[in-house]
MIZAMAR-8335 format. One record per residue: x, y, z of N, C-alpha, C in turn. Coordinates in steps of 0.02 Angstrom, whole numbers, padded with zeros to 5 digits, always signed. Each point is the difference from the previous one (the first is absolute). Layout:
N
XYZXYZXYZ;...
***
This chain:
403
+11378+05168+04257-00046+00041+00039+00010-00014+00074;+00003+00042+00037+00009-00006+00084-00055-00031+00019;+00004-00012+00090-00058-00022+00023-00014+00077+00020;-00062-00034+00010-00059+00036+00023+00031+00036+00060;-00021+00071+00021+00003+00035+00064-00045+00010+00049;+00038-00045+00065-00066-00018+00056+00003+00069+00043;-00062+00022+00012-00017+00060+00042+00018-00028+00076;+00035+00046+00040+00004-00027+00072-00029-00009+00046;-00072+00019-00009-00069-00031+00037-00046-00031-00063;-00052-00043+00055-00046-00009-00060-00061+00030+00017;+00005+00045-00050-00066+00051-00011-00059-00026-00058;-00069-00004+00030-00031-00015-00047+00033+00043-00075;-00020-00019-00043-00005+00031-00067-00067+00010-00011;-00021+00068-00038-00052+00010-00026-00003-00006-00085;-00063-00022-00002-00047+00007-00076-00025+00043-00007;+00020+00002-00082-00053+00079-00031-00070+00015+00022;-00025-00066+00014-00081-00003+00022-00007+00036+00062;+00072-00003+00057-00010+00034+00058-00013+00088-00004;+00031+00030-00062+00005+00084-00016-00050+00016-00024;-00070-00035-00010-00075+00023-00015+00016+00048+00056;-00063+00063-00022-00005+00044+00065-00080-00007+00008;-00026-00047+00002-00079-00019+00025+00009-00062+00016;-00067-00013+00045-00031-00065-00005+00022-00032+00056;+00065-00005+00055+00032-00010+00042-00033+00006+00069;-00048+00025+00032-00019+00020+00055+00040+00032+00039;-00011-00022+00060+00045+00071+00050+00057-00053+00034;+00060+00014-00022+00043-00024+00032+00008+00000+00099;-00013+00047-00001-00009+00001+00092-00048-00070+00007;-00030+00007+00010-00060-00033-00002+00019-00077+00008;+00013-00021-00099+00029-00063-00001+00066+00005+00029;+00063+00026+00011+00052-00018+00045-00040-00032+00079;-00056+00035+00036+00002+00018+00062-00021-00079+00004;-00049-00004-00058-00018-00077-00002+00044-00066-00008;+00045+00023-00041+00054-00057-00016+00035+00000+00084;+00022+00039+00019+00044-00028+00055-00029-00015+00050;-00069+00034+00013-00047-00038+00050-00001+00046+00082;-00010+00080-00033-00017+00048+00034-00061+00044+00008;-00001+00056+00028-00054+00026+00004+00008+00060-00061;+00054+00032+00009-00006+00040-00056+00107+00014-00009;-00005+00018-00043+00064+00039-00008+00011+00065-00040;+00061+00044+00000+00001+00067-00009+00052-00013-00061;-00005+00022-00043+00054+00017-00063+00034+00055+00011;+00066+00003-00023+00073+00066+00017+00021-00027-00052;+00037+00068-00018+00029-00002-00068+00077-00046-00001;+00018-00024+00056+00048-00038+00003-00003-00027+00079;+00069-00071+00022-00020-00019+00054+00037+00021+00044;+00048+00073-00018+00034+00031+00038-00059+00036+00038;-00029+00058-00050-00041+00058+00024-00063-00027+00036;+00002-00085-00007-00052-00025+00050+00025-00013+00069;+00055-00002+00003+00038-00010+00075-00002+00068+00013;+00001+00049-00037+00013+00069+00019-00079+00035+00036;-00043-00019-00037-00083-00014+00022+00021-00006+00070;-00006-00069+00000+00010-00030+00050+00023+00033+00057;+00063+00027-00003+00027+00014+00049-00033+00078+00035;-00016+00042-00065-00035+00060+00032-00066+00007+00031;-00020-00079-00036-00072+00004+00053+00011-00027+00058;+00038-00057+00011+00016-00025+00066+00017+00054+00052;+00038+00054-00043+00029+00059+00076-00042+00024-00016;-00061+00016-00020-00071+00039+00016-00028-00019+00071;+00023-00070-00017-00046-00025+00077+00061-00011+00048;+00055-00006+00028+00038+00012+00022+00098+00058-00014;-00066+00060+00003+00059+00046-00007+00084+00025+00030;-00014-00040+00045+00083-00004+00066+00026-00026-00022;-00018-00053-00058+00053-00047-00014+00051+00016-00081;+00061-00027+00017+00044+00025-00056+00033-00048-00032;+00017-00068+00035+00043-00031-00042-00023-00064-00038;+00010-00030-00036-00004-00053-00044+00049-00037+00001;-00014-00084+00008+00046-00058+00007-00012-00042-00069;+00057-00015-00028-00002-00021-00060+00054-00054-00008;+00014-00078-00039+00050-00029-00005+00045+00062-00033;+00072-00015+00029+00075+00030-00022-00006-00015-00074;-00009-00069-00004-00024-00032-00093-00070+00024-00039;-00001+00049-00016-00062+00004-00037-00005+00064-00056;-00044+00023-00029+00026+00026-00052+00009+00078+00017;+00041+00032-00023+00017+00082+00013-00046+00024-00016;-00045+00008-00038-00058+00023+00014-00048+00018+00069;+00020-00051+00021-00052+00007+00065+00029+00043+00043;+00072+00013+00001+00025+00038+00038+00000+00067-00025;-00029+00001-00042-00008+00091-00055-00076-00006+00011;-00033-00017+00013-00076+00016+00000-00006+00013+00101;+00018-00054+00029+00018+00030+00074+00015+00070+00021;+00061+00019-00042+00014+00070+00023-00014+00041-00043;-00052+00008-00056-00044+00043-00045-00060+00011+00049;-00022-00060+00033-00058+00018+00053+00030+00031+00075;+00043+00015-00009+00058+00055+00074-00018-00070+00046;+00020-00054-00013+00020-00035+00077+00081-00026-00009;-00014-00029+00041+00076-00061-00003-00011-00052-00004;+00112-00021-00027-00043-00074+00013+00060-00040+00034;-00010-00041+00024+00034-00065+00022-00005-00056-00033;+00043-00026+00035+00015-00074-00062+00023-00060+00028;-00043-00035+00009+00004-00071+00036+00062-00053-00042;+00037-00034+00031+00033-00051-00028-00037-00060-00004;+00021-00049-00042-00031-00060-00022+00006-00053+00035;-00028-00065+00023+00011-00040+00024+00058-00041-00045;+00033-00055+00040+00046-00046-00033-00023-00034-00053;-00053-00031+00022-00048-00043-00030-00045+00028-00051;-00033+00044-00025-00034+00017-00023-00020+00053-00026;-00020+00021-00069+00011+00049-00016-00056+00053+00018;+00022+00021+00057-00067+00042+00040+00063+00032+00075;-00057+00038+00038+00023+00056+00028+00001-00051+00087;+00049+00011+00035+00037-00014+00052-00044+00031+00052;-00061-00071+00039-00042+00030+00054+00029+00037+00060;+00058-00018+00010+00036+00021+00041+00038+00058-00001;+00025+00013-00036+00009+00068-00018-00035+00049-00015;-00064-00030-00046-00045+00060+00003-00041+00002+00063;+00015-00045+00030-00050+00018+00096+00044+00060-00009;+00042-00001-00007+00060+00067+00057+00008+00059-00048;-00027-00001-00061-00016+00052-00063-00056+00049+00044;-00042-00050+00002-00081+00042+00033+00004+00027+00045;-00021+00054-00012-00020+00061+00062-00064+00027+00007;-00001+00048+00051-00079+00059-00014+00015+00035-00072;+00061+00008-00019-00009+00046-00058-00025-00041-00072;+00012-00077+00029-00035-00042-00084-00046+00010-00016;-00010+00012-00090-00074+00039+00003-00027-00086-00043;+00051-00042-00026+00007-00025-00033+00057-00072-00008;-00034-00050-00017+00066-00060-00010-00026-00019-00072;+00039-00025-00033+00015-00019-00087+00002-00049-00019;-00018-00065+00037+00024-00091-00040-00024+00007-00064;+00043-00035-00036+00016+00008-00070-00014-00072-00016;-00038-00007-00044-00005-00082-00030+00040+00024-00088;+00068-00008+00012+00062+00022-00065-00007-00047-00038;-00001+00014-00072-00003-00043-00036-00067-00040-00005;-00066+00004+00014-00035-00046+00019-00016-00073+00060;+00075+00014+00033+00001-00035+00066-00021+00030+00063;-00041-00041+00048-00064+00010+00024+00051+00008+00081;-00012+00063+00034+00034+00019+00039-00032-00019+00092;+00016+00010+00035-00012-00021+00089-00044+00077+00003;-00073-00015-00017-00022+00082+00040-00037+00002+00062;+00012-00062+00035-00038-00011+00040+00055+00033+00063;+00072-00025-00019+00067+00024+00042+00000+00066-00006;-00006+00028-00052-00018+00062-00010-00042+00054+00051;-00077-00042-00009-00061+00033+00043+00052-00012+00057;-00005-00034+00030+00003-00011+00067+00057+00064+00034;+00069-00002-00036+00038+00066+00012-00033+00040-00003;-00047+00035-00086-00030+00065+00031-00041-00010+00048;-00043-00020+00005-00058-00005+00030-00006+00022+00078;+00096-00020+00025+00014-00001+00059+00018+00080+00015;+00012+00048-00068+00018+00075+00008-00056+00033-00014;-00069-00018-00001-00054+00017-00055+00022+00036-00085;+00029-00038-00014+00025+00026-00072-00045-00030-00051;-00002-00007-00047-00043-00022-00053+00051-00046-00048;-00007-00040-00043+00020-00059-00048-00050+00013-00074;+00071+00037-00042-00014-00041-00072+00029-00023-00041;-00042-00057-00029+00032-00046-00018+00036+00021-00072;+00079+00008-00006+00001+00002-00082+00013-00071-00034;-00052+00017-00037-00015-00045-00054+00004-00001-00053;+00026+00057-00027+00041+00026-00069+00006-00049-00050;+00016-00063+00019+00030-00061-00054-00031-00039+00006;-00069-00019+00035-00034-00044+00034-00070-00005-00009;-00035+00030-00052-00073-00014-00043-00019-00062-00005;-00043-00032+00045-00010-00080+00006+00018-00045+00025;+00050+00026+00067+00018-00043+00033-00050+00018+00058;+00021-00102+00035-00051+00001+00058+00012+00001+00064;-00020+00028+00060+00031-00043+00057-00067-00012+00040;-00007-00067+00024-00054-00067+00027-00073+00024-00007;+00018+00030-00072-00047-00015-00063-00040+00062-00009;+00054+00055+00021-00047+00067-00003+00059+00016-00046;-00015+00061-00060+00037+00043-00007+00054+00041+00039;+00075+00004-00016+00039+00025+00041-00032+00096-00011;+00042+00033+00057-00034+00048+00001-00063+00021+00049;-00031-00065+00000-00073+00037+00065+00011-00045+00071;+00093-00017+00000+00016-00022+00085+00023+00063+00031;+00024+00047-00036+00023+00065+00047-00073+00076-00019;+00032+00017+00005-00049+00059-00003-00031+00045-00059;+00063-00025-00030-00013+00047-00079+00056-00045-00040;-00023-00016-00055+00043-00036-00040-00001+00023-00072;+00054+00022-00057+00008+00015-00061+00018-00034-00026;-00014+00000-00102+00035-00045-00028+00021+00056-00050;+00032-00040-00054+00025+00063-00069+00001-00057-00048;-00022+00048-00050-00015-00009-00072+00036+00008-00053;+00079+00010+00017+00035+00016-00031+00023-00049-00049;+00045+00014-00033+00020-00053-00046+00027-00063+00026;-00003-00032-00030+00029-00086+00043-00039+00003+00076;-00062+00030+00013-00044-00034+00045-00024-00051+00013;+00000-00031-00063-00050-00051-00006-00069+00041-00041;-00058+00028+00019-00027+00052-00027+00032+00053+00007;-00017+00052-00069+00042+00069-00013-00073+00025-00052;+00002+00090+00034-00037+00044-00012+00080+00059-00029;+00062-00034+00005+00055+00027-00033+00020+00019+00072;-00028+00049+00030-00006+00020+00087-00059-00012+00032;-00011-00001+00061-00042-00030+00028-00007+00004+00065;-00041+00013+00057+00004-00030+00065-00076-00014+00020;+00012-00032+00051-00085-00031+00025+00022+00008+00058;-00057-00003+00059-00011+00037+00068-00037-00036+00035;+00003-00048+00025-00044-00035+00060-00008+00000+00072;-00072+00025+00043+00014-00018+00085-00057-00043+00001;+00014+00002+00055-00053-00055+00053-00036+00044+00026;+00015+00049+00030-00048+00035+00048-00024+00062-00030;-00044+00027+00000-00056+00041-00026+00026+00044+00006;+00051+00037+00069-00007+00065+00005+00068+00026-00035;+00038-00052-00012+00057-00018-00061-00009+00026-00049;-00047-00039-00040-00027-00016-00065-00012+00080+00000;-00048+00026+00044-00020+00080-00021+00070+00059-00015;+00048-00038+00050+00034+00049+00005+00064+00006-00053;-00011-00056-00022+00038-00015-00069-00047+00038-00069;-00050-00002+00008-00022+00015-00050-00015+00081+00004;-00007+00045+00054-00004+00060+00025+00085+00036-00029;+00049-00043+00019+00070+00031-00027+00013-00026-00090;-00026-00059-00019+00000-00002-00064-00044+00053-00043;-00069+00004+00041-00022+00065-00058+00043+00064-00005;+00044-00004+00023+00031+00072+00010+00081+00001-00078;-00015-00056-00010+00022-00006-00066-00025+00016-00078;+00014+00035-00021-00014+00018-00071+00014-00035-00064;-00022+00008-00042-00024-00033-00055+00053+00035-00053;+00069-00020-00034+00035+00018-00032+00009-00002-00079;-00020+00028-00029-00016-00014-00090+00055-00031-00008;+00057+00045+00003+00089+00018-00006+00025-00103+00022;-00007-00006+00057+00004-00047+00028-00046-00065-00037;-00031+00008-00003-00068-00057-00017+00028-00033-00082;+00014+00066-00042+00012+00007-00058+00056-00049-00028;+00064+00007+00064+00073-00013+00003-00005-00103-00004;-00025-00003+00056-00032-00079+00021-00036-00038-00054;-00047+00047-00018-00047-00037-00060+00055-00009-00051;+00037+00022-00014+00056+00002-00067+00030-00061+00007;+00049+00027+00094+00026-00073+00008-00041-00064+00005;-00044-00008+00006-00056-00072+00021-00004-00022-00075;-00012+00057-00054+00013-00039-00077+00045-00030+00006;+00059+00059+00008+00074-00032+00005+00027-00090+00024;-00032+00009+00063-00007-00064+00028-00047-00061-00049;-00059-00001-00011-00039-00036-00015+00050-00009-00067;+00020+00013-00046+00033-00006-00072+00079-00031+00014;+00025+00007+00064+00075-00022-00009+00001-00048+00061;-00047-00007+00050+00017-00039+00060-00026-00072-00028;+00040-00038-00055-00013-00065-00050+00076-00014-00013;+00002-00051-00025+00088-00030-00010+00034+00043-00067;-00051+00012-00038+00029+00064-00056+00021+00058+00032;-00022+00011+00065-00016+00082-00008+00074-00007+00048;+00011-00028+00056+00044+00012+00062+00073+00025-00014;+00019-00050-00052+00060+00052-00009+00025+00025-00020;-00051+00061-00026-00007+00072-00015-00026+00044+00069;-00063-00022+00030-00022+00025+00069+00064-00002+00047;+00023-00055+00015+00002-00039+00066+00081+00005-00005;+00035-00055-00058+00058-00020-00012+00070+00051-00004;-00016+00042-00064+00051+00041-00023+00009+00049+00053;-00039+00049+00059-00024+00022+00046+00059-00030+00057;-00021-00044+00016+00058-00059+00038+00078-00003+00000;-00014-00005-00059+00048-00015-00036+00077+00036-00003;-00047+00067-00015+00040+00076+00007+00029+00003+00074;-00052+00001+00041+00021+00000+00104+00052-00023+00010;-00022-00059-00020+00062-00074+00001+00087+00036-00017;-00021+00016-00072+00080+00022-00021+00013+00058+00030;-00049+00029+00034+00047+00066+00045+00019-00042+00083;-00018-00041-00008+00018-00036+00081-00073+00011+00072;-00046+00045-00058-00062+00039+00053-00033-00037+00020;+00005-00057+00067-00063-00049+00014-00055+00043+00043;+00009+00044+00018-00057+00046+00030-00063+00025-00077;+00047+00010-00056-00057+00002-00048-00007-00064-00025;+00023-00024+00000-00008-00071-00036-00068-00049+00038;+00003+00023+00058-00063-00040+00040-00042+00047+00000;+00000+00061-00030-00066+00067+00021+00008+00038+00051;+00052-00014+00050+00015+00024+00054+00005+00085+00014;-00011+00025-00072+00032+00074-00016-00065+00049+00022;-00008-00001+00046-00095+00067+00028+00034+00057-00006;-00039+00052-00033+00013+00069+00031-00047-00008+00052;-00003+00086+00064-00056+00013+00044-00066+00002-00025;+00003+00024-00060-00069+00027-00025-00035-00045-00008;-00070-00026+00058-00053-00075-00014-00052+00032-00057;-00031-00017-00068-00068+00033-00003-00065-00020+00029;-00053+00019+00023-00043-00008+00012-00063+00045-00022;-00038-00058-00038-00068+00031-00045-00043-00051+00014;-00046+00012-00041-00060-00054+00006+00027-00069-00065;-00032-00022+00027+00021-00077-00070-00064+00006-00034;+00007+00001-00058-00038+00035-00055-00049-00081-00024;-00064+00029-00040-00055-00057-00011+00050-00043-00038;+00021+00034-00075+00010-00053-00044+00047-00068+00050;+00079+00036+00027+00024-00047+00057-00045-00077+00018;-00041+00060+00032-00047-00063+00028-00042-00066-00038;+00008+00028-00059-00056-00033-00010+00062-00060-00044;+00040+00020-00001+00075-00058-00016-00003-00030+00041;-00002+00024+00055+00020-00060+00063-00073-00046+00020;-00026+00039-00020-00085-00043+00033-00006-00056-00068;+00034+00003-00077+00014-00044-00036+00051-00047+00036;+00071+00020-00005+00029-00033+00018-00020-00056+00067;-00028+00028+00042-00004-00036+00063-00044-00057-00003;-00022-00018-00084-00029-00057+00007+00021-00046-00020;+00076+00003-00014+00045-00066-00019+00047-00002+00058;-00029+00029+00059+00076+00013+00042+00001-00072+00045;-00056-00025+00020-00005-00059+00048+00059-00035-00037;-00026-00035-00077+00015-00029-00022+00083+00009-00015;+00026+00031-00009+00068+00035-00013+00023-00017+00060;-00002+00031+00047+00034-00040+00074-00002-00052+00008;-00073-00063-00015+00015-00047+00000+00049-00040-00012;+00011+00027-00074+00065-00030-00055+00051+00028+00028;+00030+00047+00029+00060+00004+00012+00017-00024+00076;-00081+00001+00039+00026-00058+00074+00018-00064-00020;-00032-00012-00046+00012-00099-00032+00090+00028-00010;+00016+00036-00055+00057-00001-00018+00057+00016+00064;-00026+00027+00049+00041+00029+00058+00024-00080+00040;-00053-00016+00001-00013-00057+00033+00076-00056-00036;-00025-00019-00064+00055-00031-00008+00059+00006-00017;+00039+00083-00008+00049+00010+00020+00040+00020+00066;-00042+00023+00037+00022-00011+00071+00018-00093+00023;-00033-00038-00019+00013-00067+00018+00065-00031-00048;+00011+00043-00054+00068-00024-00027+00052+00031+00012;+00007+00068+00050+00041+00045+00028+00019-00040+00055;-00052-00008+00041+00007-00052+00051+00033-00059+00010;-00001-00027-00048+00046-00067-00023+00071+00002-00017;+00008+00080-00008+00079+00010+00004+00031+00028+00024;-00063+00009+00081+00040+00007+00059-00006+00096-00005;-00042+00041-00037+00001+00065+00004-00060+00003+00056;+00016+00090+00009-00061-00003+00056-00035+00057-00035;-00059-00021+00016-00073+00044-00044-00027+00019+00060;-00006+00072+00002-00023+00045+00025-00089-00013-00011;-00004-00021+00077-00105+00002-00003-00038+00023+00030;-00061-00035+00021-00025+00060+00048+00001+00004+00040;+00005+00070+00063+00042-00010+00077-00055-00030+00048;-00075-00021-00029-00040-00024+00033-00036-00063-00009;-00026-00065+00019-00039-00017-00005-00048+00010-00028;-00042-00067-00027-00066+00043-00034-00019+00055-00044;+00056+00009-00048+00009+00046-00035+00010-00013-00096;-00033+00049-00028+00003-00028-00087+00028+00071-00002;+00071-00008-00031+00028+00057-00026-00022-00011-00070;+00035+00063-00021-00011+00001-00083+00075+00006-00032;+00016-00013-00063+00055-00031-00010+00008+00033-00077;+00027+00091+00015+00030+00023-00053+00086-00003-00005;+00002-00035+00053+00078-00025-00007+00005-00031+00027;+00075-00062+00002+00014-00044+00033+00054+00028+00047;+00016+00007+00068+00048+00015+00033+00051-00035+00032;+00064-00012-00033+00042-00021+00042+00051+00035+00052;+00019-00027+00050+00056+00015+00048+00060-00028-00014;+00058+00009-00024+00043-00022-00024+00052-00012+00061;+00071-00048-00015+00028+00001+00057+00038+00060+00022;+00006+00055-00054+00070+00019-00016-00040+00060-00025;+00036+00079+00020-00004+00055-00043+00041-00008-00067;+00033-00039+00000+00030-00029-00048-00010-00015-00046;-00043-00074+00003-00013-00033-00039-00078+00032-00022;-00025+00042+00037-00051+00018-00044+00030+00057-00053;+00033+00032+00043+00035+00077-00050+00040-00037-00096;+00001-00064+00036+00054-00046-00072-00075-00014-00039;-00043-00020+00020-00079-00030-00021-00025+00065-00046;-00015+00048+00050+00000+00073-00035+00026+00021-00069;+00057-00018-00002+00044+00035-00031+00016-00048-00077;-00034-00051+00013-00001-00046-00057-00044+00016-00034;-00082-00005+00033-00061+00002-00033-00035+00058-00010;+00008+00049+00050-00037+00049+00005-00008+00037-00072;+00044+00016-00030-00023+00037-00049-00018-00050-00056;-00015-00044-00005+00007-00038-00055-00075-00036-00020;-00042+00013+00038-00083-00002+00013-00029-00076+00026;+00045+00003+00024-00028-00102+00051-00037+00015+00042;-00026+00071+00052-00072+00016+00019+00074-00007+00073;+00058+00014+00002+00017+00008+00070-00010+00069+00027;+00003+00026+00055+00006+00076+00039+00020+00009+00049;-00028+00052+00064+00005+00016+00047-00064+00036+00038;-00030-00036+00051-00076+00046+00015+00026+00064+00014;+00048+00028+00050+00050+00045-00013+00081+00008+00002;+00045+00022-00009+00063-00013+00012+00006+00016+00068;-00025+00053+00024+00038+00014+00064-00051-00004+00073;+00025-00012+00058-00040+00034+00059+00002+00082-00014;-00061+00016+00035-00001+00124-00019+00064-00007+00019;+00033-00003+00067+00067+00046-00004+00043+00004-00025;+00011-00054-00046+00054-00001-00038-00022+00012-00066;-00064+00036-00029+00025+00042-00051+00040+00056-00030;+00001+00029+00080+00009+00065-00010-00027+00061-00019;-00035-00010-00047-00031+00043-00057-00075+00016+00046;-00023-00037+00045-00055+00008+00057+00011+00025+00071;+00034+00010+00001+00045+00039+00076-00033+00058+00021;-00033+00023-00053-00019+00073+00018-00077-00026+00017;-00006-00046+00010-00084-00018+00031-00005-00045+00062;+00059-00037-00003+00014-00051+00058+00016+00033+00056;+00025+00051-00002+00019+00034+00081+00009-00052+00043;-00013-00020+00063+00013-00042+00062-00014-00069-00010;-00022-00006-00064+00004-00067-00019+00070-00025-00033;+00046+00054-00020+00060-00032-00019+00043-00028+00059;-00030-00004+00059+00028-00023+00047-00022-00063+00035;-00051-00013-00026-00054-00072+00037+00041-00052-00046;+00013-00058+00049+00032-00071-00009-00030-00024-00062;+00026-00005-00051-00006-00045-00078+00051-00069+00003;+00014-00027+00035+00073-00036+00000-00032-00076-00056;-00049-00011+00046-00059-00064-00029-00014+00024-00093;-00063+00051+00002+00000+00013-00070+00042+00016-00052;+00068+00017+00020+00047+00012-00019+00036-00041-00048;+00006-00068+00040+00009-00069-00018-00053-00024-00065;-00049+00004+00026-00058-00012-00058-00003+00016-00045;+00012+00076-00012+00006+00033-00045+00056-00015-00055;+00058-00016+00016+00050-00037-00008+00024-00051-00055;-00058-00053+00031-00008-00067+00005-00054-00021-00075;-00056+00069+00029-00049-00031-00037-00007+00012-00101;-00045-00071-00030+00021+00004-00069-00066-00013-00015;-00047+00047-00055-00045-00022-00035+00001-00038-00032;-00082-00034-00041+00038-00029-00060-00066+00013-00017;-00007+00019-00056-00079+00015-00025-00043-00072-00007;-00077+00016+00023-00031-00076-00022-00071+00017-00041;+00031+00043-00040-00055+00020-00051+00016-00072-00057;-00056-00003-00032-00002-00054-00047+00040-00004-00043;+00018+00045-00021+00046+00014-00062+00067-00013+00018;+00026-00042+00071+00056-00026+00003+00002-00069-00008;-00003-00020-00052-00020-00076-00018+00031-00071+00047;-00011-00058-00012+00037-00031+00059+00072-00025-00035;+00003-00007-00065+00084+00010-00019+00062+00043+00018;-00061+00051+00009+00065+00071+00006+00019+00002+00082;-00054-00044+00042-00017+00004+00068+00053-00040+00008;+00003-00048-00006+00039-00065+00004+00083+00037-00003;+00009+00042-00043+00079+00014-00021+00013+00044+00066;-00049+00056+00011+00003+00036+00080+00038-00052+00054;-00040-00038-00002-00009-00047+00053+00089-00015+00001;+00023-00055-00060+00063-00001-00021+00037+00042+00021;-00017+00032-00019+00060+00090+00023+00016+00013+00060;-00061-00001+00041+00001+00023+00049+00053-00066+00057;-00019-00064-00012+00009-00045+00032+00089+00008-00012;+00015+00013-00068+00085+00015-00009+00034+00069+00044;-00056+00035+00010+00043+00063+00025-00029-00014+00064;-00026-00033+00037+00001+00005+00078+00071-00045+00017;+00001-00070-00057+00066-00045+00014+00061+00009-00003;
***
């Protein structure tokens, strides 16, 4: 019998007990409480919540058109940008850190920024203070994506309420999953209204609602060490033997975002789920914790957080490798074979290609930095189900193919 197949984030798993459709209370409510806000907004995913986002923001400043975003981040964001008719630009990365280049994005910002993007990727806790300070200097606005980042902290607030508007998603390998998902947070009141003035303008989709609820069974029944590789594995597997790492990491978006309402039953999964979630992060910060300190010891470099004072959350472990090389050889050993390795994405936007038709004048802004990163960089899943035997042989592997 094989081993077990590790999922490439670690996503809570749900119990049958979580698919009651009573008894749960109001997920808004308890989320707004768990992270330690005033209120938050539910979207049917954490794209169409950046997409919120962005149409209420040009409510209140209509002159403005463009959007600054890391070069590294997921194609998505660059398909929800120009679904809301703006643009976008694309900051390069610092040397050091996996975050967006203050210096370059000073010289990104203009009168036309309606908008800047720090990304805490992967659950690593990003500079938004470098951030504010660029927009702040164009009157532009800051939100924070937080996409991968449900429970992380920075100097002891929830990430998300240092810029202006901050999202998370619920998607699969979130950590929490409603199957899709987004959440919506501001600070300032006249925000908050205006987020919620462009969210009512969303409709309530049977068609849609119907599709999700199927998959969230789907999920809840196979996201377990029986189920993955049938879900997860064979899926992979297939990419792999066509050579497709753009599908193989998910990388594959059409244009079309949906956006509906996120339906009760949803909720009332996640308002279950969200009461084992402290605890679940706990266990995989303990576990983060002591594989980063045995990565460390053999001289790898682990990608952390670009700030001080900061508790990321840890649905993956990130390394920087020396070598496009030696990670592409790392890749190419494990990846299909379910040791929980990946890619947060394969490429910087311009070099998909397949996104060109949304990037306009951004296929021209300096990537040289993220480029590298992109490159370089190697998941490794730190969901539980990668035991510390199987961890240990990674480790092995890896230490042979950097030598």
């Amino acid at each position: 019998m094989g081993e077990t197949t590790v999922p490439p984030t670690a996503g809570l798993p749900l119990t049958w007990s979580d698919l009651l459709p009573w008894g749960a209370g109001d997920f808004s409510q308890q989320l707004s409480a768990w992270l330690g806000v005033p209120q938050v907004q539910l979207e049917c995913s954490g794209t169409s919540a950046l997409m919120v986002a962005l149409r209420a923001l040009r409510t209140l400043k209509p002159g403005r058109s463009e959007v600054i975003a890391p070069a590294y981040t997921c194609p998505l964001v660059a398909l929800a940008i120009a679904q809301c008719g703006l643009h976008l630009r694309l900051c390069d990365l610092r040397a050091d850190a996996l975050d967006m280049d203050s210096a370059r994005l000073q010289q990104l910002c203009s009168d036309k920024t309606l908008a800047v993007l720090p990304t805490h990727l992967c659950g690593r806790v990003a500079d938004v203070d470098a951030a504010l300070q660029c927009a702040r200097a164009v009157g532009a606005y800051v939100i924070e994506d937080a996409a991968q980042a449900l429970g992380a902290r920075s100097n002891g607030s929830t990430v998300g309420m240092q810029g202006d508007v901050g999202f998370f998603s619920l998607a699969v390998g979130k950590g929490l999953s409603t199957f899709e998902g987004g959440v919506l947070l501001a600070r300032d009141a006249e925000i908050r209204a205006a987020l919620q003035a462009q969210g009512q303008r969303t409709k309530f989709s049977w068609w849609w609602e119907l599709r999700r609820s199927v998959e969230l069974l789907g999920y809840a029944a196979l996201y377990r060490p029986s189920g993955l590789g049938v879900a997860y594995g064979k899926p992979l597997a297939a990419s792999l033997a066509r050579g497709d790492w753009v599908e193989a990491a998910g990388d594959d978006f059409d244009d079309m975002i949906p956006q509906h309402r996120l339906g009760r039953w949803r909720q009332t999964v996640g308002a279950r789920a969200l009461q084992r979630l402290a605890a679940f992060q706990q266990q995989t910060a303990d576990q983060a914790r002591n594989r980063i300190a045995q990565l460390k010891a053999c001289g790898f470099e682990v990608v952390e957080d670009a700030v001080p004072h900061a508790q990321g959350v840890w649905p993956v472990l990130l390394l920087r490798l020396p070598s496009p090389q030696s990670r592409d050889a790392m890749l190419q050993a494990h990846w299909g074979d379910g040791s929980g390795l990946s890619l947060p994405f394969v490429h910087v936007l311009p070099d998909y290609g397949r996104y060109d038709h949304v990037l306009a004048a951004a296929r021209q802004d300096d990537v040289t930095q993220a480029r590298d990163w992109a490159q370089r960089l190697l998941a490794i899943s730190n969901s539980p189900w990668l035991d510390d035997a199987r961890f240990a042989r990674l480790l092995g592997d890896l230490q042979q193919v950097v030598a």
